[in-house]
N, C-alpha and C positions, 0 to 999 in steps of 0.2 A: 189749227191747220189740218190737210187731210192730205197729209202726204202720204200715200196707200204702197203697199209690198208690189202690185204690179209695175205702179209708177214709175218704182225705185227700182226694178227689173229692168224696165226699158230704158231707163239712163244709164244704167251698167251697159247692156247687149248695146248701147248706142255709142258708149265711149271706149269701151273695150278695157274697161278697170277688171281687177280680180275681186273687188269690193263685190262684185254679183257672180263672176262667170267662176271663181273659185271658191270664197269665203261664204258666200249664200248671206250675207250682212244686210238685204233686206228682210228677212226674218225677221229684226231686229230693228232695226233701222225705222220701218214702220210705225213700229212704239217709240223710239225716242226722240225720235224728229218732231212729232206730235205734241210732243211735251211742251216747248216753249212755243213762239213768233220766230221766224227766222225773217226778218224785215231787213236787217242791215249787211254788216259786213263777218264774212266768214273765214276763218284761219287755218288751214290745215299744215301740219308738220310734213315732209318729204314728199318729192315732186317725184320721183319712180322716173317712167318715162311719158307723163303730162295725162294720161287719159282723164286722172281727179279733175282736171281742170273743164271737162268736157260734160262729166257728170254731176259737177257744184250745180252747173251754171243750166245743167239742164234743168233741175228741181227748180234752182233758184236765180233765175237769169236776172234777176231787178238788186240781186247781190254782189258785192263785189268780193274777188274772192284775193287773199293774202297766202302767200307758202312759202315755206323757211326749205333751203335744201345745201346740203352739205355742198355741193359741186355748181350749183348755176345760179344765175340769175336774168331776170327776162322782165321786160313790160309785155301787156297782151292787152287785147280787149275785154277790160273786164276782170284783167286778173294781173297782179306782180309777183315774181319769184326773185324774195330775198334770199342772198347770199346767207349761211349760217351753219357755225358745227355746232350741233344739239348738244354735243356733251364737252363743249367751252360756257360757262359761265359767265363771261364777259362779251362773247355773240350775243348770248340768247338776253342779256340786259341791254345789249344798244337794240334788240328788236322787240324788245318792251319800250323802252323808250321812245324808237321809230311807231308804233302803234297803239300809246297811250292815247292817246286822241278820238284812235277809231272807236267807232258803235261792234262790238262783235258779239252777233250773237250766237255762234256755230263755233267749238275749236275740236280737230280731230289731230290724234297724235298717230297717224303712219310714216314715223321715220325711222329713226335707228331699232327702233324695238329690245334695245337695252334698258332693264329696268332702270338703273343708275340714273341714266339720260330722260325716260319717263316721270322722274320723280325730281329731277332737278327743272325739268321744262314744266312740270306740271305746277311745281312751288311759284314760280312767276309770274303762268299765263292764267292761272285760273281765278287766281284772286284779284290780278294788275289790271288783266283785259278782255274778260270774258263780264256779260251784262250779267246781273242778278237774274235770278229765275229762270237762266240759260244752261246749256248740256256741253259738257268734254267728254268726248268719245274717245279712248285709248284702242288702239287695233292691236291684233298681232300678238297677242297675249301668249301665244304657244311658245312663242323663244326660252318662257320662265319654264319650262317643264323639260328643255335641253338641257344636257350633260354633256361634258368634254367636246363640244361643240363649237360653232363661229355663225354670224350674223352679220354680215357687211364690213367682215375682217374683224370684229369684236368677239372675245371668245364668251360662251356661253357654258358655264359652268355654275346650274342652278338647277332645277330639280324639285318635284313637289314638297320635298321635307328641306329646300332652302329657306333661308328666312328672306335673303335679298330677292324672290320671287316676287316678278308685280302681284299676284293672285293673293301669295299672303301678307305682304303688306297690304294690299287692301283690305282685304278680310280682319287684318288690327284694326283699320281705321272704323269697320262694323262697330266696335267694342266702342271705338271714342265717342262714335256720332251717339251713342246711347250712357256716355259717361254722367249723368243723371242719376241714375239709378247704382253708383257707385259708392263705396265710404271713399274720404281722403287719402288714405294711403292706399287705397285701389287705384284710384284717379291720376294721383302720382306717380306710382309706377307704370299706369300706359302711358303718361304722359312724356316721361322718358324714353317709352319702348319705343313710342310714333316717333320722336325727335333721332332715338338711333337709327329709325330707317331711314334720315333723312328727308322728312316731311317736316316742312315750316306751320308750325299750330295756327297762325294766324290765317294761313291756306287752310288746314284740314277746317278750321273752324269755319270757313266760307259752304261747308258741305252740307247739303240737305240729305239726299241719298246717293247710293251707288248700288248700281244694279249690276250683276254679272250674266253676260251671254255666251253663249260661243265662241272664242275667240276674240273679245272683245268686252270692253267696259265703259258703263255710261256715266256721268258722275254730275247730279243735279247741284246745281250751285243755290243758294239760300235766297230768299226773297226777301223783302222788308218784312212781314207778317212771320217769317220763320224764327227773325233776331228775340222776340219775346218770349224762344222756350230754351234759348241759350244758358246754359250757369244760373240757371235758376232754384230755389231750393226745393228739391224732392219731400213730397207733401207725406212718402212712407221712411222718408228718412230713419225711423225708426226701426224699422224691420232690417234695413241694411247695414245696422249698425249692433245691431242682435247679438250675430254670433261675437262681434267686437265684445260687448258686456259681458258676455257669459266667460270669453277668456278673463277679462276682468275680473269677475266677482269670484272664479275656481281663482284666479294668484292670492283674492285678497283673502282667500278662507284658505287657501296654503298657508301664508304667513301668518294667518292666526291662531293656527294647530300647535305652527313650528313654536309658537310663542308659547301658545298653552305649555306645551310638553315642554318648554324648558322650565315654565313657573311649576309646575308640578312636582318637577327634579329638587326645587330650594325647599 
């Protein structure tokens, strides 16, 4: 595709999103849109007050466009706004279910901008209804770096040294996408860590890469060619397992001292 930075300027200045006239998300936008086909159907989290719908359709007018929003709902041309609270569990599975079906190749998360709601929306829709080899765009990422704060009545109390930060959860998930190069009880204890932030492993396992921008995170989903370097055995295995031995062989020449020295005592 050549979806270009001016392009995606002139669908902002056209629609009147803050995706351009505030956020500068073409920047950005220009690389990850690039990434995949956007042929089909597109999903965006939170309807604001409609302009996204203005500027989907202008990159991608031969798309149809899906949007979840706490307060409306709407048919358009070309686009529907489902009813849905991002951070109900039970909304956001009847709207996986309402749109199993669909082709998506687009999902962008401008809704609540709570991490909690981020990572419970992202568990369902990334791996349920987003095409292989396709992008999740998470916006808004700054709410993680507010303290004693609120976001659409939701308080915000998070902070660069939070753990519940979308920034550093993602940044675990860095460590997983490369858990390869781990021994087993390394593996297993991030494998815990990513489940207490509340990531479904069979999601995170769906990830190819994640890139961080400005305000904003891209999140490549896996293709069929990526499933052959999954859990696969690490060919330095050996090397990761190293300083593992070396605690080994100091315990096993500890207790062969301690032995010594007692046969020595008889």
């Amino acid at each position: 595709m050549n979806i270009s930075r001016d392009k995606i300027k002139l669908a902002g200045n056209f629609s009147g999103t803050d995706k351009v006239t505030h956020h500068g998300y073409e920047r950005f936008y220009s690389d990850f849109l690039n990434r995949s086909k956007i042929n089909n159907q597109i999903l965006e989290i939170g309807y604001g007050e409609g302009q996204s719908i203005k500027f989907w359709k202008r990159l991608f007018p031969n798309s149809f466009l899906n949007i979840i929003d706490l307060n409306k709902s709407e048919i358009g041309n070309g686009y529907k706004v489902f009813k849905c609270d991002q951070s109900s569990l039970t909304d956001l599975k009847k709207i996986q279910k309402e749109l199993q079906s669909k082709s998506i190749d687009l999902i962008i998360d401008d809704g609540s901008h709570i991490p909690e709601h981020i990572i419970l929306t992202f568990n369902l829709f990334f791996k349920a209804l987003l095409n292989s080899d396709c992008i999740y765009i998470i916006e808004d990422i700054e709410t993680s770096y507010w303290m004693n704060s609120d976001c659409y009545g939701y308080p915000t109390n998070y902070g660069i040294e939070s753990k519940n930060s979308i920034v550093n959860s993602f940044c675990v998930l860095a460590h997983w996408l490369n858990r390869e190069f781990l021994n087993e009880k390394q593996k297993n204890k991030l494998e815990n860590k990513v489940k207490s932030l509340g990531f479904n492993i069979d999601t995170v396992n769906s990830i190819r890469s994640i890139t961080f921008g400005h305000n904003c995170i891209c999140i490549n989903k896996n293709s069929k060619d990526d499933l052959k370097y999954l859990d696969r055995d690490y060919r330095f295995k050996s090397k990761i397992n190293g300083f593992i031995n070396i605690l080994k062989f100091k315990k096993k020449l500890k207790n062969f001292l301690i032995k010594l020295k007692i046969y020595n005592q008889i």
